[in-house]
C-alpha positions in Angstrom: 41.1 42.5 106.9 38.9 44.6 108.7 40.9 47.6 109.0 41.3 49.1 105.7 42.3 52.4 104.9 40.2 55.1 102.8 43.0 57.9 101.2 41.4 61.2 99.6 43.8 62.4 96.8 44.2 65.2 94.7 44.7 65.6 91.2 48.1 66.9 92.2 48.7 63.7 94.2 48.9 61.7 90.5 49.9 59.4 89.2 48.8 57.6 92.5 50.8 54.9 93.6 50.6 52.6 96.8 52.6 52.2 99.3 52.6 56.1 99.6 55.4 57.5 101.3 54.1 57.7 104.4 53.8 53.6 104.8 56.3 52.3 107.0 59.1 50.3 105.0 58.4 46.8 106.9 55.0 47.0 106.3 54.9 48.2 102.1 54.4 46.0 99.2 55.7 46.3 96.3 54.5 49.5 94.2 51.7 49.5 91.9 50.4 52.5 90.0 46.6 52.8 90.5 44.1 54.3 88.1 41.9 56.8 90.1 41.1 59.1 87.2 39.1 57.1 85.3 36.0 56.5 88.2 37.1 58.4 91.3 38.1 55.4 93.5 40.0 52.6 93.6 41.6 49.8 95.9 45.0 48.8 96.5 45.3 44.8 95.3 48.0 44.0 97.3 46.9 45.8 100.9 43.4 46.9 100.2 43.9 50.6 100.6 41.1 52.5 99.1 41.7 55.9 97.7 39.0 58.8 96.7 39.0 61.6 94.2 38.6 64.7 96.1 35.4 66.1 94.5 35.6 68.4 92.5 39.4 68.1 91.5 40.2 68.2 87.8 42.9 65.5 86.1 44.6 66.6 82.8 45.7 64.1 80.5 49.4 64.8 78.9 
C-alpha cells in the first residue's frame, strides 16, 4: 500500500482510536485503540495509518 496516511494528534485527540470519525463507513475496519503516548507515533495494523504526537503536546495519565 503505497498510499498511507500520516495523522498529527493532540493530546486532546486521546485515547486515539482508528478508523477516526472521519473514515468513510465502507472503507473502516474494525476499531483498535492505539498507543501514541508512550513514543509519539504509531501505525494502524489493520490500514496502516500512521499517527504523530503533535510536539510539544502534553498527555496526563488518570
Amino acid at each position: 500500500m503505497s498510499n498511507i496516511n500520516e495523522i498529527e494528534v493532540s493530546a486532546k485527540d486521546l485515547p486515539l482510536h482508528c478508523p477516526t470519525a472521519e473514515v468513510a463507513l465502507w472503507s473502516s475496519h474494525p476499531r483498535v485503540f492505539l498507543d501514541v503516548a508512550k513514543t509519539g507515533h504509531v501505525a494502524c495494523p489493520y490500514c496502516g495509518t500512521k499517527y504523530k504526537l503533535k510536539a510539544g503536546e502534553v498527555v496526563a495519565h488518570h
